[in-house]
N, C-alpha and C positions, 0 to 999 in steps of 0.2 A: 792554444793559439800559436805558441812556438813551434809545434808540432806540422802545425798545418804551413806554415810558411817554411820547415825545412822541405816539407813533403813540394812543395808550390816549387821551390828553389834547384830542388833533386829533379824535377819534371823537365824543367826551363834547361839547367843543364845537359838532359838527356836528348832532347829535343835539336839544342846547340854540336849536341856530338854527332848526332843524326845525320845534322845539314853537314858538317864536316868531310863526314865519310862520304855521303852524297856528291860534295864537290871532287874528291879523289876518284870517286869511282867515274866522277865523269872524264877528267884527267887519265885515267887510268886507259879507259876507251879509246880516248883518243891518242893516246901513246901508243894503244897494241895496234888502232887501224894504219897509224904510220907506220909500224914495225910492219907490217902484214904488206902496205906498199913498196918498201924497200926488200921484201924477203929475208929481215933478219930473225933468224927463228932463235937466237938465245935471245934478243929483244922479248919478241912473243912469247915466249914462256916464263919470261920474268913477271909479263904483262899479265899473262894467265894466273900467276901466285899469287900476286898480289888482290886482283879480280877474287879469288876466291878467299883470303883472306878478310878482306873488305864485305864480302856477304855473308862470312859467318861472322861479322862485327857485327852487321846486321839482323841478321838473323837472332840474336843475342838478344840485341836492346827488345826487339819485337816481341820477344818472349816473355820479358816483364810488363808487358803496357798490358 
């Protein structure tokens, strides 16, 4: 029974870091589409690392479900 409520626990959190990175990435868009209006291109490629950062987070959790 302990078992299954860490496993239940471990999900709930994973789930929770999910929506997380979810909110940044949305963040993150909307940071580079500003950057991309104004023509700041060290903006845009800060925006770009981070973007791909954020999907190999993803890419990660997806791996274990």
């Amino acid at each position: 029974m302990k078992q299954m409520i860490k496993i239940i626990r471990k999900v709930d959190i994973e789930k929770q870091y999910e929506h997380v990175l979810r909110l940044e990435l949305d963040y993150e868009l909307a940071s580079l589409y500003s950057a991309m209006q104004g023509n700041d291109e060290k903006e845009m490629e800060k925006c770009k690392k981070r973007l791909k950062e954020i999907q190999d987070e993803l890419d990660g959790l997806h791996a274990y479900v």
